[in-house]
N, C-alpha and C positions, 0 to 999 in steps of 0.2 A: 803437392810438395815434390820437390825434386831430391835425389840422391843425395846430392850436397847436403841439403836441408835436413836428410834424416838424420843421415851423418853426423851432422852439426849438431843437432838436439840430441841425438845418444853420447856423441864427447860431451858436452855439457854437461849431460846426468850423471855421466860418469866420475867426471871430476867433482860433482858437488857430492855426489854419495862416497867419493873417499877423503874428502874435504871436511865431512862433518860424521866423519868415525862408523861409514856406514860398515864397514867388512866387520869390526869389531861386536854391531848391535846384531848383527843377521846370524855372527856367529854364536851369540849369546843366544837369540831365536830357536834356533835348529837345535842348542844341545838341549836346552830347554826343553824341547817338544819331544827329543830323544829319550832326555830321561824320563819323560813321561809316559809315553809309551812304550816303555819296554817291561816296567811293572806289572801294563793292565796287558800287556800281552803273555805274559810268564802267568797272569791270572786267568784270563783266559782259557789257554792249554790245560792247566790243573781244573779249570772246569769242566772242560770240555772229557776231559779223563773222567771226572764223577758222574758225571751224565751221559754217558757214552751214548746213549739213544737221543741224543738232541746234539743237531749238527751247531753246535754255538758258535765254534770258530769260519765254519763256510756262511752263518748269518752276520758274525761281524764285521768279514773281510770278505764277504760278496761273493763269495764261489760256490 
């Protein structure tokens, strides 16, 4: 594939993803996943408070 060509199929995508409401649905996505996450993370930390000898938040977030 040449440049042109990549080019060309990324305008395409582009235009059919804001063609059929995609910024609207991605936006709904992300807060979505926002709000979901910010509960089990506030639970979490108060776990991690109770348990203070069990690293729970470096086991859910890998550190």
């Amino acid at each position: 594939m040449t440049a042109r060509q990549v080019a060309g199929a990324f305008w395409a995508a582009l235009i059919r993803f804001d063609a059929e409401y995609g910024w609207s649905r991605s936006s709904h996505i992300t807060l979505s996943m926002m709000l979901a996450l910010f509960p089990f993370t506030i639970f979490a930390l108060s776990l991690s408070q109770d348990f203070s000898t069990l690293d729970i938040v470096g086991f859910i977030y890998g550190t």
